[in-house]
N, CA and C atoms as a LAMMPS dump frame, in Angstrom:
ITEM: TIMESTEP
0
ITEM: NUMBER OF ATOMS
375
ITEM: BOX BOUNDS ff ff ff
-5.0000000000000000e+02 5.0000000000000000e+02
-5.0000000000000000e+02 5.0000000000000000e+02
-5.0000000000000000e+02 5.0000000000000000e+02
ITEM: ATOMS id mol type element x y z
1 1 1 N -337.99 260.194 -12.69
2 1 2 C -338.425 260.088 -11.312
3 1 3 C -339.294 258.85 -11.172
4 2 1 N -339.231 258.177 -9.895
5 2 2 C -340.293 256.911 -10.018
6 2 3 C -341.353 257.066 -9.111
7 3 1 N -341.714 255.978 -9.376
8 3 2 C -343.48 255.753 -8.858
9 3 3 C -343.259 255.854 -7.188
10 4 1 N -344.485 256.675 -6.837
11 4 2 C -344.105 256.264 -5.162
12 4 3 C -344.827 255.126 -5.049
13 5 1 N -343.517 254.757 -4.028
14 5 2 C -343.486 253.642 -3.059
15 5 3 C -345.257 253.391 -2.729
16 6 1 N -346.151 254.755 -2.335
17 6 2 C -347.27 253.883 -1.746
18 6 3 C -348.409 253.443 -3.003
19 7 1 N -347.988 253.887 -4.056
20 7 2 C -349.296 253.328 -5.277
21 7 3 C -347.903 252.099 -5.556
22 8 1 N -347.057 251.623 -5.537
23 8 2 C -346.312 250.409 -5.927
24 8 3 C -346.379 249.623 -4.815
25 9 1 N -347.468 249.828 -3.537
26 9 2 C -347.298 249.454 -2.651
27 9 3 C -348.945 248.401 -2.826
28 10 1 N -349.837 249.475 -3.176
29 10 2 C -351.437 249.027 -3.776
30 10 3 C -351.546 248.725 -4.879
31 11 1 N -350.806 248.558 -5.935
32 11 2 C -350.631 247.831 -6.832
33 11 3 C -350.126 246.555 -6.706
34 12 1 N -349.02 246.076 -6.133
35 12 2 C -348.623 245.321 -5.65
36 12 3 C -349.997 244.355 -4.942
37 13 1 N -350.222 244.819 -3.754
38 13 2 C -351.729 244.246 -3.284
39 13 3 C -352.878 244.051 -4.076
40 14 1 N -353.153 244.427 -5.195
41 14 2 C -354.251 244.3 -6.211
42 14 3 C -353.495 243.26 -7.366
43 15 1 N -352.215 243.3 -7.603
44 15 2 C -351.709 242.226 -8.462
45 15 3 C -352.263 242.577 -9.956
46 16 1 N -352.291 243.471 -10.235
47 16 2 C -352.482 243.902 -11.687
48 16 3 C -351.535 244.333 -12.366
49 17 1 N -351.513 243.947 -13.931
50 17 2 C -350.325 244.643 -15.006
51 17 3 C -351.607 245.549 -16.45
52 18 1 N -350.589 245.692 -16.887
53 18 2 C -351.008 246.547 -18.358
54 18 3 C -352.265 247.569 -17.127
55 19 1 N -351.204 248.67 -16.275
56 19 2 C -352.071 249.793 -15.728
57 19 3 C -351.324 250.946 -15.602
58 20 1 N -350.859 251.008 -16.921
59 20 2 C -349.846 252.575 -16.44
60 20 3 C -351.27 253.577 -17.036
61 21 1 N -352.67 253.614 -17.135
62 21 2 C -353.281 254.802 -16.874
63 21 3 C -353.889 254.362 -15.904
64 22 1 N -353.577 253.452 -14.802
65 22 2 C -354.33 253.635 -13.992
66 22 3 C -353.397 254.698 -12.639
67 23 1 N -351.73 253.823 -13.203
68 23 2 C -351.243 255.01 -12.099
69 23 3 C -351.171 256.346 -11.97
70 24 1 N -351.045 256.532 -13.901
71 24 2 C -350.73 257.698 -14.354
72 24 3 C -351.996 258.633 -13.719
73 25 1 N -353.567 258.263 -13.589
74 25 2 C -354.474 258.771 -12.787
75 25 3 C -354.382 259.422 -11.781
76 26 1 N -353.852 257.876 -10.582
77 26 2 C -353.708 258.439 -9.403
78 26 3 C -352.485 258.916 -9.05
79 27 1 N -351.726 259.574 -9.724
80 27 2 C -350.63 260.53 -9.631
81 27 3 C -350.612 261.83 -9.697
82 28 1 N -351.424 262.004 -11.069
83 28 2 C -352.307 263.238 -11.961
84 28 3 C -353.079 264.03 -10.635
85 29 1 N -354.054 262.899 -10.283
86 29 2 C -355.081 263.363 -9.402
87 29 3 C -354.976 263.544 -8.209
88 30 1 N -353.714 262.886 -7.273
89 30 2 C -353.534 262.771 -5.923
90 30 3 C -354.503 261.777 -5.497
91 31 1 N -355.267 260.443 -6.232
92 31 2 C -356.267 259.642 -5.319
93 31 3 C -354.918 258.552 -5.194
94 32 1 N -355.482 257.864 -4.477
95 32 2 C -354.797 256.85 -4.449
96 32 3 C -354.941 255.374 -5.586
97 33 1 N -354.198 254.622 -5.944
98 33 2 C -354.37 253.663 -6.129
99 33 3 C -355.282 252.745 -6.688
100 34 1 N -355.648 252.397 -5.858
101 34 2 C -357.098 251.641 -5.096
102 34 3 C -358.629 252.414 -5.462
103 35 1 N -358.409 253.836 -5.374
104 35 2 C -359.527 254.938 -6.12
105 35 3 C -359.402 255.242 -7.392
106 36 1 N -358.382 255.144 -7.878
107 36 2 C -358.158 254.974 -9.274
108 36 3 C -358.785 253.775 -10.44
109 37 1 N -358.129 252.611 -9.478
110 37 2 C -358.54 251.102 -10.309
111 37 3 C -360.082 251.015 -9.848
112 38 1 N -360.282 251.29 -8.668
113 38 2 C -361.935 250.726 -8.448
114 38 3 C -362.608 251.85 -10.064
115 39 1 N -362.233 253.276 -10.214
116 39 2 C -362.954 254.059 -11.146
117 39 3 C -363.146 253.206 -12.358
118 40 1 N -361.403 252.996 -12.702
119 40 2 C -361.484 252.247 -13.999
120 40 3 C -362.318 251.093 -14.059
121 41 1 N -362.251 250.171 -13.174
122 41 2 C -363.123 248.859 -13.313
123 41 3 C -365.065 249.779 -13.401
124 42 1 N -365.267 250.315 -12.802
125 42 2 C -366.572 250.574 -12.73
126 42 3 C -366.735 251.443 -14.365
127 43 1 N -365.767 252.199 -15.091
128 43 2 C -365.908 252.529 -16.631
129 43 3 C -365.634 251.365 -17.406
130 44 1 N -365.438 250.041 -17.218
131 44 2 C -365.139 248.885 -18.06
132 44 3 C -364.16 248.57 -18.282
133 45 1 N -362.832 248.51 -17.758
134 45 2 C -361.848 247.901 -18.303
135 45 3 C -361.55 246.497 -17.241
136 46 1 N -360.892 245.763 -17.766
137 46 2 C -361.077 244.581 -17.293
138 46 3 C -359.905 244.307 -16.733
139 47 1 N -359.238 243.275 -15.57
140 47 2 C -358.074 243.257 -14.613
141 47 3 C -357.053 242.786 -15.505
142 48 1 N -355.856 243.089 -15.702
143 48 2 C -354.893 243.34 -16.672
144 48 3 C -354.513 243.231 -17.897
145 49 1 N -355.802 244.491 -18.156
146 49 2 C -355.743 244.447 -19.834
147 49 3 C -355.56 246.178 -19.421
148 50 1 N -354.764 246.741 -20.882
149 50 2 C -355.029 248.133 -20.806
150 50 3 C -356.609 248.834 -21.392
151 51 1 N -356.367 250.111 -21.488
152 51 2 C -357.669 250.717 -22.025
153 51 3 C -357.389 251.696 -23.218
154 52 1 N -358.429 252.161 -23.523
155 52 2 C -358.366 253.236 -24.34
156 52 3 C -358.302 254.958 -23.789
157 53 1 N -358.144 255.493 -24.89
158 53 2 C -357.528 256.891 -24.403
159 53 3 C -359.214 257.86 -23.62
160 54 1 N -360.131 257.5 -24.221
161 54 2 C -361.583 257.659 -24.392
162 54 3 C -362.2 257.464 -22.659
163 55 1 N -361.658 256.277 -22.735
164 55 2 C -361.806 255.829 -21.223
165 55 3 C -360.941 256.565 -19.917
166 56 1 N -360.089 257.138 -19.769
167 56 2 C -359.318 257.582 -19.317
168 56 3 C -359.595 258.961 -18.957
169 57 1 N -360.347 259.891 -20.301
170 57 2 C -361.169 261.089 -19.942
171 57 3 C -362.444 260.804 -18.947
172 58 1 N -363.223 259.517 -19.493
173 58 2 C -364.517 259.269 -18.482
174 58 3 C -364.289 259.257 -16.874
175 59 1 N -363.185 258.103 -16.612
176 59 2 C -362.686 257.786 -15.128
177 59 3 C -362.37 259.531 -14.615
178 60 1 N -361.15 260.044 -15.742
179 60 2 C -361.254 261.261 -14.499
180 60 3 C -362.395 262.132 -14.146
181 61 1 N -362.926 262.611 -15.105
182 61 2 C -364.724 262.924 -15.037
183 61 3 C -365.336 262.132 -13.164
184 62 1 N -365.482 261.472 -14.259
185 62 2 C -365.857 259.854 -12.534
186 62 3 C -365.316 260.588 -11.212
187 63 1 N -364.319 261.097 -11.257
188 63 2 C -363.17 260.965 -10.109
189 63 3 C -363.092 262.598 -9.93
190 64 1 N -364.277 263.611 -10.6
191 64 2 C -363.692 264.957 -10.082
192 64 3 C -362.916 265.74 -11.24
193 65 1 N -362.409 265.362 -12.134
194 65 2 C -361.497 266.006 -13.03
195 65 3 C -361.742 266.555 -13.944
196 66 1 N -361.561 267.461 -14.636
197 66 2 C -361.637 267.866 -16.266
198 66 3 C -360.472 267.67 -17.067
199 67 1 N -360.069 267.609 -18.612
200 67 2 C -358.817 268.016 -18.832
201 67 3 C -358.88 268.702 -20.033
202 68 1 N -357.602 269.618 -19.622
203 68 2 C -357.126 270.8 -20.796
204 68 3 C -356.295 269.892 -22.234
205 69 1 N -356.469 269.558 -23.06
206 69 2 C -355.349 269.249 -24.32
207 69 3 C -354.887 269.991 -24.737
208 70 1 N -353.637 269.94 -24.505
209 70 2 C -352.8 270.466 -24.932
210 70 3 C -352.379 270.603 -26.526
211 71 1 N -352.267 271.981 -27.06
212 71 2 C -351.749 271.682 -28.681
213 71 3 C -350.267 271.335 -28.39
214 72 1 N -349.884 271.901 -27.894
215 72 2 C -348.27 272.102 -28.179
216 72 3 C -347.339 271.632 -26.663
217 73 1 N -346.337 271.242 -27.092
218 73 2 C -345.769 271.31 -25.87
219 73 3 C -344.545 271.101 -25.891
220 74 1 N -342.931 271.602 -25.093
221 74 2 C -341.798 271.214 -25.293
222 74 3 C -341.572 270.162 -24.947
223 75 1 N -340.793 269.308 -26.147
224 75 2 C -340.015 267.776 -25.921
225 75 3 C -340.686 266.763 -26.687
226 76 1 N -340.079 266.49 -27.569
227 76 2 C -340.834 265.136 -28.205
228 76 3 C -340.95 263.735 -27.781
229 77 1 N -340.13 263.513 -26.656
230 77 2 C -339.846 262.105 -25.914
231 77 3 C -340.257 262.44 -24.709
232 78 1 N -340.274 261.317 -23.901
233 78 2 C -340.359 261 -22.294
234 78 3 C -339.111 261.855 -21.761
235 79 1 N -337.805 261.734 -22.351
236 79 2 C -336.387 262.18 -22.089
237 79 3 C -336.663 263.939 -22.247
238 80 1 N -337.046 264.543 -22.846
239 80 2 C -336.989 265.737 -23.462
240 80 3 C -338.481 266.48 -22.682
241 81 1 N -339.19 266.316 -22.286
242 81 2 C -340.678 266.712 -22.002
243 81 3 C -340.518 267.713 -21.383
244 82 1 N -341.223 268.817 -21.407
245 82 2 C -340.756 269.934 -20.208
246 82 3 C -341.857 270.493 -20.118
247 83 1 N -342.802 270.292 -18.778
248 83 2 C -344.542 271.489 -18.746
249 83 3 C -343.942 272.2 -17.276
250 84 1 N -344.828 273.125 -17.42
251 84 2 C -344.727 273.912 -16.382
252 84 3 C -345.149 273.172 -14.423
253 85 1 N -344.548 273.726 -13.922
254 85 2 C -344.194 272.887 -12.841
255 85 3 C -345.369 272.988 -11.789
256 86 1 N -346.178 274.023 -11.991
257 86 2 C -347.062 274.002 -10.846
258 86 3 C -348.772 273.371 -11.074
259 87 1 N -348.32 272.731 -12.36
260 87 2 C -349.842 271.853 -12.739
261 87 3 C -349.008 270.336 -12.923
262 88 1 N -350.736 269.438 -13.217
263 88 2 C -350.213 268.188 -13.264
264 88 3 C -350.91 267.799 -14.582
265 89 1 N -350.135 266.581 -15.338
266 89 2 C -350.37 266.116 -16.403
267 89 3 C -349.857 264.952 -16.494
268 90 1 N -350.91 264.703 -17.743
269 90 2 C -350.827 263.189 -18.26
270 90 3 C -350.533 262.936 -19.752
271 91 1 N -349.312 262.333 -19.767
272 91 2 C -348.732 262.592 -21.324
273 91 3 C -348.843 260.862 -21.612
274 92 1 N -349.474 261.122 -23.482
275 92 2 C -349.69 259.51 -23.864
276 92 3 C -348.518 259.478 -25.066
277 93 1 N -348.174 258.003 -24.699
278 93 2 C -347.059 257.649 -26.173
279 93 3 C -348.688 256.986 -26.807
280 94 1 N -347.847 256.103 -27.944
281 94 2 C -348.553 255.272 -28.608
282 94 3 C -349.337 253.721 -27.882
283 95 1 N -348.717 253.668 -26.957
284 95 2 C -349.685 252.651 -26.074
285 95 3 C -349.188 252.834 -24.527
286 96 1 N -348.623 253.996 -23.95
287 96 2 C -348.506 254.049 -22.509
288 96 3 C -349.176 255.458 -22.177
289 97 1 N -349.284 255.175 -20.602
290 97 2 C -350.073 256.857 -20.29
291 97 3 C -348.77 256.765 -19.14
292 98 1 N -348.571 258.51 -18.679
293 98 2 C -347.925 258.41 -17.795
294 98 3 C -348.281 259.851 -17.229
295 99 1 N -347.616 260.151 -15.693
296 99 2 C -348.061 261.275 -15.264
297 99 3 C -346.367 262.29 -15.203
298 100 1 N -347.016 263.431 -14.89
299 100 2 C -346.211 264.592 -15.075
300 100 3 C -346.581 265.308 -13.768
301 101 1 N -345.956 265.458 -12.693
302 101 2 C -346.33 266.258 -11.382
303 101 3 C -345.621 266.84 -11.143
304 102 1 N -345.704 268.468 -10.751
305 102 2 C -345.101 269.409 -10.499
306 102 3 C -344.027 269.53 -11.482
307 103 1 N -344.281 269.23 -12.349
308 103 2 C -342.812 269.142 -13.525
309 103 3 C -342.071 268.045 -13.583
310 104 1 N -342.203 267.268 -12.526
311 104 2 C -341.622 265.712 -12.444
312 104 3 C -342.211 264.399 -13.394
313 105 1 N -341.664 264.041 -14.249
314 105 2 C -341.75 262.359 -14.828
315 105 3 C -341.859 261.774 -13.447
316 106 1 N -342.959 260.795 -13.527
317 106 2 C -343.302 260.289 -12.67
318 106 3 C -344.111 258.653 -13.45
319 107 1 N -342.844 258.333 -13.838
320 107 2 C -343.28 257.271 -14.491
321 107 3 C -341.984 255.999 -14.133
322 108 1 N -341.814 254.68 -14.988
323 108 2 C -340.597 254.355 -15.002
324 108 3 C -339.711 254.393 -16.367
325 109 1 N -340.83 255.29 -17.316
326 109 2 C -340.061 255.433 -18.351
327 109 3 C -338.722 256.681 -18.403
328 110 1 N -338.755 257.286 -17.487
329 110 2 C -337.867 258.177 -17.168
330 110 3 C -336.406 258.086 -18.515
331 111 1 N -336.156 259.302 -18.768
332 111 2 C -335.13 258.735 -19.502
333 111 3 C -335.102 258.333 -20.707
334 112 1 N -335.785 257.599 -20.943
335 112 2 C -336.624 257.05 -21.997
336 112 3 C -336.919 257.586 -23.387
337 113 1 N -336.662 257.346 -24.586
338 113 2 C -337.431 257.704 -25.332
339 113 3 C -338.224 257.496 -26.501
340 114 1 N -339.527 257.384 -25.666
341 114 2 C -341.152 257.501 -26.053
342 114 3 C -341.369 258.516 -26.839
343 115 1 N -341.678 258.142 -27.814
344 115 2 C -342.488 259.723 -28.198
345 115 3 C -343.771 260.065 -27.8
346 116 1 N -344.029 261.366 -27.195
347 116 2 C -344.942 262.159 -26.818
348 116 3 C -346.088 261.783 -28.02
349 117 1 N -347.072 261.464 -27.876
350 117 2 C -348.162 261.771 -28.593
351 117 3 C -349.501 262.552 -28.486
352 118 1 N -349.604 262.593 -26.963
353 118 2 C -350.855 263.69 -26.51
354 118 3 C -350.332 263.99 -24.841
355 119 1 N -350.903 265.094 -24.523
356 119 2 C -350.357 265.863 -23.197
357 119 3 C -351.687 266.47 -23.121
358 120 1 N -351.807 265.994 -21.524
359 120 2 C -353.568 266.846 -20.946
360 120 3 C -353.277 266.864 -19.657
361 121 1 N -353.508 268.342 -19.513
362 121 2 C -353.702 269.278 -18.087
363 121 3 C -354.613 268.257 -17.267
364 122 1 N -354.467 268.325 -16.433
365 122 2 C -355.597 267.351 -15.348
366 122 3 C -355.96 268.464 -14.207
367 123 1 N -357.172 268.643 -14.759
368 123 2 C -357.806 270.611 -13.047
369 123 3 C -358.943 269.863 -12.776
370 124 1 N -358.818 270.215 -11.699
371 124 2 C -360.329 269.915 -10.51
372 124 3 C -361.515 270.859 -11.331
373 125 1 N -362.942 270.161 -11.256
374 125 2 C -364.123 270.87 -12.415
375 125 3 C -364.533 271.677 -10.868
């Protein structure tokens, strides 16, 4: 499934790369965009560089969030992934973050296969 149109719309307008946790955020979270990257810039990451996984727990914190880690989960790839449909998540390969909504890949790796390396529930604290 792909990115909506309106965070490829504020991305686009901000002109940034190396930010798939910034979308993967505001997907997770329902903020937009623009509330996402302002978080990240104010936890330290710098305009198109990526971040660390460390950082990514702080911003959602920042932004309202807690998250569950997951031990286990079905699918070892982006292609194969399967969580339950009525929560949202954020699954990391080895250097991408991406989001998981309502059971939907919501990335452009769709298809893809990434291997899964960490999966976290994203709930309002």
């Amino acid at each position: 499934m792909a990115i909506p149109q309106s965070i490829l719309a504020e991305k686009k307008a901000i002109q940034d790369t190396n930010d798939c946790t910034v979308i993967a955020v505001a997907i997770a979270t329902g903020k937009t965009y623009k509330e996402a990257h302002e978080a990240f810039r104010l936890s330290g990451r710098r305009p198109k560089r990526g971040c660390t996984i460390w950082m990514v727990e702080k911003v959602l914190a920042r932004l309202g969030f807690r998250v569950e880690k997951l031990k286990s989960w079905r699918g070892k790839t982006c292609a194969t992934l399967l969580l339950p449909r009525q929560d949202n998540y954020i699954a990391f390969t080895v250097d991408h973050a991406l989001a998981v909504k309502f059971g939907l890949l919501k990335d452009w790796t769709d298809g893809r296969r990434h291997r899964i390396t960490e999966v976290w529930k994203v709930l309002a604290k």
